[in-house]
N, C-alpha and C positions, 0 to 999 in steps of 0.2 A: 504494500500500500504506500502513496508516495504521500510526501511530507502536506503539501496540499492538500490533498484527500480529508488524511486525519486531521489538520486543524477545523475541517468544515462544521468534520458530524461532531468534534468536540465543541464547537461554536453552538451545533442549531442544537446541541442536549442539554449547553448549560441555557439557553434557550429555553427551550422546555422545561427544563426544570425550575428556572426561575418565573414563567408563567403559571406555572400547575400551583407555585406556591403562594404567590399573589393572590388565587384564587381559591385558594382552601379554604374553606370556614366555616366554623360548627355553624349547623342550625339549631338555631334558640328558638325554642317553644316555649310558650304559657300560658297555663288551665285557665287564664281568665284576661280579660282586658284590660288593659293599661289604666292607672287615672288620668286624669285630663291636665293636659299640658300644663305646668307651669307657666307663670308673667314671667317673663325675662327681658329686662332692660336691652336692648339691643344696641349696641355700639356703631357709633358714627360708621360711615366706611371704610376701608383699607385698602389703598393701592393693591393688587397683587394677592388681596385676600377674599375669600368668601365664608360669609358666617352660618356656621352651622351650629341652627339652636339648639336647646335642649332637650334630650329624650329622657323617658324611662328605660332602665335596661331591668332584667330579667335574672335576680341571682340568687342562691340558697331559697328557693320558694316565696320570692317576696322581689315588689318593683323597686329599684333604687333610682333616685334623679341621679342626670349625669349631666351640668353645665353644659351650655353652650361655648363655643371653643370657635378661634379661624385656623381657618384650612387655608395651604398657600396655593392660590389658584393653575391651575394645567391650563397654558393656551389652547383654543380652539374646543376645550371643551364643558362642559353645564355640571354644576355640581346637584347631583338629586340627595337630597337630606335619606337618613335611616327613617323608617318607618313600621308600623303595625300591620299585618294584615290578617283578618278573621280567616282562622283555616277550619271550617269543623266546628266544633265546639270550643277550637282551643287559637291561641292568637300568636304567629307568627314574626322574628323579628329579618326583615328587609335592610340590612346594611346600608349605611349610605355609601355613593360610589361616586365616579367622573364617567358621564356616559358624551360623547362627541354627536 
């Protein structure tokens, strides 16, 4: 195999691997729905930033606040906040992400 070759498929696997892990993530369930959203003062603007407000997260059988926090924005692409979604009887958590 010539020295070209191997650095390729070692290129496109740490490639892959560092994709597969990006996108690995428990799914978080919970027996019941979230309470409703905290007031949070929302912070002027930020060059370069997008605010993402605060959720509840899903931990030891019980919701915890988790502040709103900035994210430093990706050009070309839209920040979607984390979200709830009723799955069933039971309530889903939706990661936030960068979708283009």
């Amino acid at each position: 195999m010539n020295m070209q070759k191997l650095v390729r498929m070692l290129a496109a696997g740490v490639a892959a691997l560092s994709a597969s892990a990006a996108f690995a993530q428990a799914v978080i369930v919970a027996p019941m729905a979230p309470p409703a959203a905290r007031v949070e003062a929302v912070p002027p603007p930020r060059a370069g930033y997008a605010w993402d407000s605060g959720h509840w997260r899903w931990a030891d059988g019980r919701y915890l606040w988790v502040a709103g926090h900035w994210q430093t924005m990706r050009p070309g692409y839209r920040w979607v906040p984390g979200h709830w979604v009723a799955h069933g009887p039971n309530w889903r958590w939706v990661p936030a992400h960068w979708v283009r």
